[in-house]
C-alpha positions as a Markdown table, in Angstrom:
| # | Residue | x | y | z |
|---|---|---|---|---|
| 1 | Unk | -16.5 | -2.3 | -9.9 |
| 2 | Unk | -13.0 | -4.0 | -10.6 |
| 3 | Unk | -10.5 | -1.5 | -10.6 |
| 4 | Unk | -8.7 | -1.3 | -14.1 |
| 5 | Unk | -5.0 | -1.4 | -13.6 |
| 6 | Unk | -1.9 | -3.3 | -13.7 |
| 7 | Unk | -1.4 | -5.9 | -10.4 |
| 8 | Unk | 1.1 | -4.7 | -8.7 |
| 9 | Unk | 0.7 | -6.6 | -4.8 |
| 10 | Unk | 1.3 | -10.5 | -5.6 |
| 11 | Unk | -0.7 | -12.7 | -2.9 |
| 12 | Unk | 1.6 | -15.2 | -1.5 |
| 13 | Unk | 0.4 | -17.6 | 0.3 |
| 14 | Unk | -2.9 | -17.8 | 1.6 |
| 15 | Unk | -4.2 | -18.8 | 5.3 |
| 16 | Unk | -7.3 | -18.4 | 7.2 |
| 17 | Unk | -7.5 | -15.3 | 9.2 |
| 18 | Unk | -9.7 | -14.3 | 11.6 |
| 19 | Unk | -10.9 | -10.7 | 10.3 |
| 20 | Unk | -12.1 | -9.2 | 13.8 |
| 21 | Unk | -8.3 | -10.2 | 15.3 |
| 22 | Unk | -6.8 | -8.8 | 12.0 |
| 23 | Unk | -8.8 | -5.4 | 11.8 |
| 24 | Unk | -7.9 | -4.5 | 15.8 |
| 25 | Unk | -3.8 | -5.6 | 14.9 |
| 26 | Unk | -4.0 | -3.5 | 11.8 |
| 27 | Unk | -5.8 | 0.2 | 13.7 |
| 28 | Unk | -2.7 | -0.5 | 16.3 |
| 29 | Unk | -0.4 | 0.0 | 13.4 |
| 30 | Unk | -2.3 | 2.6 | 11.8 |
| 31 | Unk | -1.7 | 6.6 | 13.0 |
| 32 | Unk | -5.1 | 6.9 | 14.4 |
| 33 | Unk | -4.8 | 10.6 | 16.1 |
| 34 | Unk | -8.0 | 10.2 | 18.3 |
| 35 | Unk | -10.2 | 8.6 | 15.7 |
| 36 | Unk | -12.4 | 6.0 | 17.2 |
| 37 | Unk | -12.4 | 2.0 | 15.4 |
| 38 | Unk | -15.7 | 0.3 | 15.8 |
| 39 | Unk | -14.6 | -3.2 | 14.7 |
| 40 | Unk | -17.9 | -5.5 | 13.8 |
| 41 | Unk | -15.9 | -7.9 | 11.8 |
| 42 | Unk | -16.9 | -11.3 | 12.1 |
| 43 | Unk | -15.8 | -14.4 | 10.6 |
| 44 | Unk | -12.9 | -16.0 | 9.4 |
| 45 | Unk | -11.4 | -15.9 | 5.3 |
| 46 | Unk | -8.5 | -16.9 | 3.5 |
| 47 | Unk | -6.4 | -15.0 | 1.9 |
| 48 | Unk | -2.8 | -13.6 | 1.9 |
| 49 | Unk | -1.9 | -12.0 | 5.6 |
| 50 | Unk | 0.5 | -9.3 | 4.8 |
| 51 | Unk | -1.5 | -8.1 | 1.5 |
| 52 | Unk | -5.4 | -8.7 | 4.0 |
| 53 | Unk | -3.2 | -6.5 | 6.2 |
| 54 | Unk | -1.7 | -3.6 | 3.9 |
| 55 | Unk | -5.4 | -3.4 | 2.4 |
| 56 | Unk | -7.0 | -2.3 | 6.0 |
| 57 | Unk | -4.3 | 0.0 | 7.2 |
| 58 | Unk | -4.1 | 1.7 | 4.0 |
| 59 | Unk | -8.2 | 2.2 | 4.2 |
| 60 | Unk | -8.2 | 2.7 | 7.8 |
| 61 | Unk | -5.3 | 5.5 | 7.7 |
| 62 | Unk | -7.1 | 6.8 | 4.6 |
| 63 | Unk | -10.1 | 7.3 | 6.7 |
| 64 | Unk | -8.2 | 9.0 | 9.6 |
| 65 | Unk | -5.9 | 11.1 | 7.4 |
| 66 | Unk | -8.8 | 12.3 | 5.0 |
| 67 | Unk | -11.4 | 12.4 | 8.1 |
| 68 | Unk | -12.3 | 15.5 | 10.5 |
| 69 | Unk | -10.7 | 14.7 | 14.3 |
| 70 | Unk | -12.2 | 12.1 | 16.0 |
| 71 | Unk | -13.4 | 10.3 | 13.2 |
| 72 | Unk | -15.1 | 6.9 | 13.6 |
| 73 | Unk | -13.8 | 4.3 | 11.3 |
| 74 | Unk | -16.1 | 1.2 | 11.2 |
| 75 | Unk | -15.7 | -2.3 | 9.6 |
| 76 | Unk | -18.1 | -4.8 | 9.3 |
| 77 | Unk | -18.4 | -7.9 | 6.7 |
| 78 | Unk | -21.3 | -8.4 | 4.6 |
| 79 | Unk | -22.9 | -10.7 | 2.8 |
| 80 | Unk | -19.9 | -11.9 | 0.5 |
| 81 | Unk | -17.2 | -9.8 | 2.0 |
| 82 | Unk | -16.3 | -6.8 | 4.7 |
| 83 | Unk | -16.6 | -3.1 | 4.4 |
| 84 | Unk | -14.7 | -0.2 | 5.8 |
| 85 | Unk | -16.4 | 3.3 | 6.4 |
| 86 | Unk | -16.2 | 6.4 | 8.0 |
| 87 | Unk | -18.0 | 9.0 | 9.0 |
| 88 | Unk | -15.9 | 11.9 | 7.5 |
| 89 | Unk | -16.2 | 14.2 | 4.3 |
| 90 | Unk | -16.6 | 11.2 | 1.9 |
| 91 | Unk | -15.8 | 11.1 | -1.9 |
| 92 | Unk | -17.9 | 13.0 | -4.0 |
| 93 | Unk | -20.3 | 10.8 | -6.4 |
| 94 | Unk | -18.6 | 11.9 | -9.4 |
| 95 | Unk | -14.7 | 11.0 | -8.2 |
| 96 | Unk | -15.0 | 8.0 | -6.5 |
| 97 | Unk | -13.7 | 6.1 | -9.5 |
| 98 | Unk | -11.0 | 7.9 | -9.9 |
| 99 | Unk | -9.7 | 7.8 | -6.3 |
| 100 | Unk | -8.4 | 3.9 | -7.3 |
| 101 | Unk | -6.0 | 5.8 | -9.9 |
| 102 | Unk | -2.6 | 5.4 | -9.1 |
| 103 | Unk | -1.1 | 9.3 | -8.3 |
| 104 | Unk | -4.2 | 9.9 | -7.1 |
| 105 | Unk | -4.2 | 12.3 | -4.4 |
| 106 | Unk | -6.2 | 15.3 | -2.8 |
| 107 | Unk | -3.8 | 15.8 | -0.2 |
| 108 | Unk | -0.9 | 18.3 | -1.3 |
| 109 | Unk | 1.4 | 15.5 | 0.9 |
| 110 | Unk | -0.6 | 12.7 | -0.5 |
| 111 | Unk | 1.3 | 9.9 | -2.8 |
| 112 | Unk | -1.7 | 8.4 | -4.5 |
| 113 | Unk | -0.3 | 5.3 | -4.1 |
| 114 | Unk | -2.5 | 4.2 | -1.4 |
| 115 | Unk | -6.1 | 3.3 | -3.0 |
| 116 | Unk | -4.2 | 1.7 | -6.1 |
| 117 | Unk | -2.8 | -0.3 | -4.0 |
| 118 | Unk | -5.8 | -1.5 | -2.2 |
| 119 | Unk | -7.3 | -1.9 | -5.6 |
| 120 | Unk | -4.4 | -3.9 | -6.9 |
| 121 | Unk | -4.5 | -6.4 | -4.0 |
| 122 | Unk | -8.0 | -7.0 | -3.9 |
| 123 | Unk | -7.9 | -7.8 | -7.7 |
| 124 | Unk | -4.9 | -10.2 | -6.8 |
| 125 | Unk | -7.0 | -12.3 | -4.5 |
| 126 | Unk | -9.6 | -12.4 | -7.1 |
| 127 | Unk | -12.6 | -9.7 | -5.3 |
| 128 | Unk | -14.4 | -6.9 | -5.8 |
| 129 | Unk | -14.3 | -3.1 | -4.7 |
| 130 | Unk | -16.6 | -0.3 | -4.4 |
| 131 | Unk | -17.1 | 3.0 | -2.7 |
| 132 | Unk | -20.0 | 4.4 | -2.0 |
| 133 | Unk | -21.7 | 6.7 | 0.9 |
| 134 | Unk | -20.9 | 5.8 | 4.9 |
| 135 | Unk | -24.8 | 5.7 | 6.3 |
| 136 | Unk | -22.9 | 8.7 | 8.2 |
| 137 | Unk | -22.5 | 10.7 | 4.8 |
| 138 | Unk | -18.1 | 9.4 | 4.9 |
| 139 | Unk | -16.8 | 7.2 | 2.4 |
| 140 | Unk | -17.5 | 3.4 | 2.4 |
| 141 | Unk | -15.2 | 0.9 | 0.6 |
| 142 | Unk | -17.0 | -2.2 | 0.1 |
| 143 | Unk | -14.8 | -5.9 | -0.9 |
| 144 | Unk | -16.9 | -8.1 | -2.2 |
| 145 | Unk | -16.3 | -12.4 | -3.7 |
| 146 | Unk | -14.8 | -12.5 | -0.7 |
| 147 | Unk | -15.5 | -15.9 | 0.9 |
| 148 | Unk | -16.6 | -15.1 | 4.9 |
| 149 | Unk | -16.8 | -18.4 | 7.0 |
| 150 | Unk | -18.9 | -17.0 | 9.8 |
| 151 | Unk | -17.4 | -19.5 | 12.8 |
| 152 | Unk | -14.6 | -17.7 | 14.5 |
């Protein structure tokens, strides 16, 4: 799925990043109140740093925010791209398109802004995303056409 809506998070200029580096500088900058990162990110991509950067933190806080205490919050690429899951509640079957929709919010705090952005900066670099079911019943957001060079 390619989220439908306006691009709103130009990529500037792209560099190759080392994802495991990037995911453990973006959980240090991310509220994580005793949640647990399991970082199995391998590889190396190109793409923009700032917008790579705003994408995990707004996934990783999602999961932390959204998830029970202690959550675990695990990323791992895959064959074409990297995934970030959780074990928490996780997005029922039936709403997990909607949860890219900007104002989109089950939290009474919430902005909504946070998954239409994720969406809107994966469809600037040109990938794919998907949610789907953690293997521990959470949420899994899955970026795919994503090129992964697996030398770090």
């Amino acid at each position: 799925m390619t989220a439908g809506l306006a691009i709103t998070q130009d990529v500037g200029a792209t560099q190759v990043i080392d994802l495991s580096g990037m995911v453990e500088a973006c959980w240090h900058g991310v509220g994580t109140d005793g949640a647990v990162l399991h970082n199995e990110a391998e590889g190396r991509s190109r793409a923009d740093r700032s917008r790579l950067a705003q994408l995990l933190e707004n996934l990783m806080g999602n999961a932390t925010k959204h998830g029970d205490d202690g959550v675990t919050v695990t990323v791992g690429t895959l064959d074409g791209g990297f995934y970030v899951a959780d074990d928490g509640p996780g997005i029922p079957e039936g709403r997990r398109e909607e949860v890219f929709d900007p104002g989109h919010s089950t939290d009474d705090d919430g902005t909504g802004v946070g998954l239409s952005t994720v969406a809107a900066i994966v469809a600037a670099h040109g990938w794919e995303i998907d949610v789907t079911e953690s293997t521990e019943g959470g949420a899994r957001f899955e970026i795919t056409g994503v090129e992964i060079d697996p030398t770090s």
